[in-house]
N, C-alpha and C positions, 0 to 999 in steps of 0.2 A: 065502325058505325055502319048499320045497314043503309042502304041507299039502290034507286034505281037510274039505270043507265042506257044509252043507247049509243049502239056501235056499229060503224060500216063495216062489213066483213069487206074481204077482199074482194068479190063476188058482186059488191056493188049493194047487195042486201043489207038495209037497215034494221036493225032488232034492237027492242026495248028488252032487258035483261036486268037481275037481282047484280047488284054487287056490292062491296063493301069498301068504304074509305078506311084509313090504317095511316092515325097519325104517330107520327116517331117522333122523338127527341132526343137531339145528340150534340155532341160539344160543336161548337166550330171547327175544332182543331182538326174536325174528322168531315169536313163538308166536300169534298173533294170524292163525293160515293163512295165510302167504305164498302168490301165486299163482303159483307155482310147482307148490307141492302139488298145488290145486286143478286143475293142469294136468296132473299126471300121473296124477289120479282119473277126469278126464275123456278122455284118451289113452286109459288101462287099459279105461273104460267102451264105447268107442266097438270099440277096437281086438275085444275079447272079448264085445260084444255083452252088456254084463253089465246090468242095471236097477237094479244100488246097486252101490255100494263101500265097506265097512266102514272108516273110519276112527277111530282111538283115543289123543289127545291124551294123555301125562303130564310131569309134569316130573322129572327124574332126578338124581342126583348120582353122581359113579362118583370113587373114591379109592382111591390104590393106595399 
């Protein structure tokens, strides 16, 4: 999902920047950060030059 964001660089500098949210769905069995994740945090990081990447762990229930 596109989205805009703002970020403290280390520098102290605040910037309003494009980013995009990136929801995942995965068993519980696997909630313990498979490295997988880790690997597309650090893809996203590398690829875009970014110094973090927000990630946000819950667990869910969905019934229809």
């Amino acid at each position: 999902l596109p989205a805009m964001g703002r970020y403290r660089y280390k520098t102290g500098e605040i910037k309003r920047e494009p980013t995009r949210i990136i929801i995942l769905y995965y068993p519980p069995t696997e909630a313990q950060a498979p490295d997988w994740i880790e690997n597309i945090i650090e893809s996203y990081k590398k690829k875009f030059s970014q110094e973090s990447v927000l990630r946000v762990r819950s667990r869910m229930e969905a019934k229809f």
